[in-house]
DOMITOR-844544 format. One record per residue (C-alpha): residue number from 1; residue in one letter; x, y, z. Coordinates in pm, 1 decimal. Example, Ala and Ser with C-alpha at 12.3 -4.5 7.8 and 13.67 -1.06 7.14 Angstrom:
REM DOMITOR-844544
1 a 1230.0 -450.0 780.0
2 s 1367.0 -106.0 714.0
***
This chain:
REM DOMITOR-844544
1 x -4481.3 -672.8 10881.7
2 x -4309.0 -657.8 10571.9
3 x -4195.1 -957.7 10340.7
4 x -3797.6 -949.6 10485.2
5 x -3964.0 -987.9 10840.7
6 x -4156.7 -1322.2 10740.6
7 x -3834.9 -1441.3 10527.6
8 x -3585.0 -1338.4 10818.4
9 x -3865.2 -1549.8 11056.4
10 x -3908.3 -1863.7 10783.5
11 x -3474.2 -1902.5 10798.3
12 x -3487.1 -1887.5 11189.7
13 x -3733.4 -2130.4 11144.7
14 x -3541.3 -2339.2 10893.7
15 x -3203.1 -2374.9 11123.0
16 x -3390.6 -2487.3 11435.4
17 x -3575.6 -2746.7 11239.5
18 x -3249.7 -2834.8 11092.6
19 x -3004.0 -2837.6 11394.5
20 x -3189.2 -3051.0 11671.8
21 x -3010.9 -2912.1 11934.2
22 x -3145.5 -2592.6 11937.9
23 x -3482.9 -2722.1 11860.5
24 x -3413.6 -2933.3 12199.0
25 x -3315.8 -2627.5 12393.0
26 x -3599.7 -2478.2 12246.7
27 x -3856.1 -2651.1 12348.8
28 x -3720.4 -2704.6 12716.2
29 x -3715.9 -2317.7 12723.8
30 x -4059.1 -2268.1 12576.6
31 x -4170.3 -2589.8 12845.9
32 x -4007.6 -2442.8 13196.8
33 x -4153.4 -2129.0 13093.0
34 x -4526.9 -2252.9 13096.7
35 x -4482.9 -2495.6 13359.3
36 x -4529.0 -2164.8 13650.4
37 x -4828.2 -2015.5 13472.1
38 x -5038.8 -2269.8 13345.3
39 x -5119.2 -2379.3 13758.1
40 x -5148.5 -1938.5 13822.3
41 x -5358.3 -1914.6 13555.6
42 x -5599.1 -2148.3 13687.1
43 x -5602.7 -2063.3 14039.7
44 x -5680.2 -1684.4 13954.9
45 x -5997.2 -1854.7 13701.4
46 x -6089.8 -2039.7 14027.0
47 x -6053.2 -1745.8 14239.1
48 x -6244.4 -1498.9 14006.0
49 x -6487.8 -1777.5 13939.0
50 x -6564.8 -1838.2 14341.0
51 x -6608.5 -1446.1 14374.0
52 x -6851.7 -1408.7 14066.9
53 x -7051.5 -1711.1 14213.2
54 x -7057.9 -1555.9 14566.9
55 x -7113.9 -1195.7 14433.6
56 x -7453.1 -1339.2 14256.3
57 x -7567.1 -1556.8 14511.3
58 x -7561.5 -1278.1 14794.4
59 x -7769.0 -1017.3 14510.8
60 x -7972.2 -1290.2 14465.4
61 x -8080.6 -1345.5 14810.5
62 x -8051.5 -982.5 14958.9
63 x -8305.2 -862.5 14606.0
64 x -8507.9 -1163.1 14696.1
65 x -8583.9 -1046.1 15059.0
66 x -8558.6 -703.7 14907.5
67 x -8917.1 -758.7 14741.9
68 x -9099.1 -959.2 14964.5
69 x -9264.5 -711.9 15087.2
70 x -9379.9 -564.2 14783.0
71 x -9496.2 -823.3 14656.5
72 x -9723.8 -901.1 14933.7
73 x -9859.4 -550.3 14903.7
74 x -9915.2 -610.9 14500.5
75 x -10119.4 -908.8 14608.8
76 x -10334.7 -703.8 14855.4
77 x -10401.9 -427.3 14642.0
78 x -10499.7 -698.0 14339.6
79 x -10688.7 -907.3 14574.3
80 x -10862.0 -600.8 14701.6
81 x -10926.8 -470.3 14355.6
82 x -11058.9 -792.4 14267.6
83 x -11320.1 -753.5 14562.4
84 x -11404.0 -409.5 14429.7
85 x -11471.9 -567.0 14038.7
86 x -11684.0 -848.2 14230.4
87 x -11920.2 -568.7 14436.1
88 x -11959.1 -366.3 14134.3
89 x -12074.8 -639.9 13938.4
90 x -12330.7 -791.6 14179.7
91 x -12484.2 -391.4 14221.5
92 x -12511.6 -434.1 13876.9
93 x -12720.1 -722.6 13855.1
94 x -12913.3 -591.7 14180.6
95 x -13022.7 -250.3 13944.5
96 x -13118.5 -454.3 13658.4
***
């Protein structure tokens, strides 16, 4: 943007601040044409908001049930480890 941009946009300026008629039909303008998106704006957040929730939820609880299993098996093999640590260490104290 050059300087006789910003001066051409500071006169514009200047006349609707100075003729109240324009700066009436300006504002209705700049007000009808908000009044349609503002309410499409928020149902599409609302929209995109629901489907991010749901998306989430449903990983959450199909990855949840995903590793049930597993887990169970991680307990088994520690518990069973831990068995194995416990025999060792009373052959130990049976050699000794």
């Amino acid at each position: 943007m050059d300087d006789l941009d910003v001066k051409a946009k500071e006169d514009a300026l200047g006349q609707l601040v100075e003729h109240p008629r324009l700066r009436l039909e300006y504002q209705r303008a700049i007000s009808n044409h908000l009044t349609f998106a503002l309410p499409l704006i928020l149902v599409l957040s609302i929209i995109k908001f629901l489907a991010f929730w749901i998306l989430w939820t449903v990983l959450a609880m199909y990855f949840t049930g995903l590793f049930s299993g597993t887990v169970t098996r991680i307990h088994l093999i520690k518990n069973t480890s831990d068995i194995g640590e416990a025999t060792t260490l009373a052959m130990l104290s049976f050699a000794f």
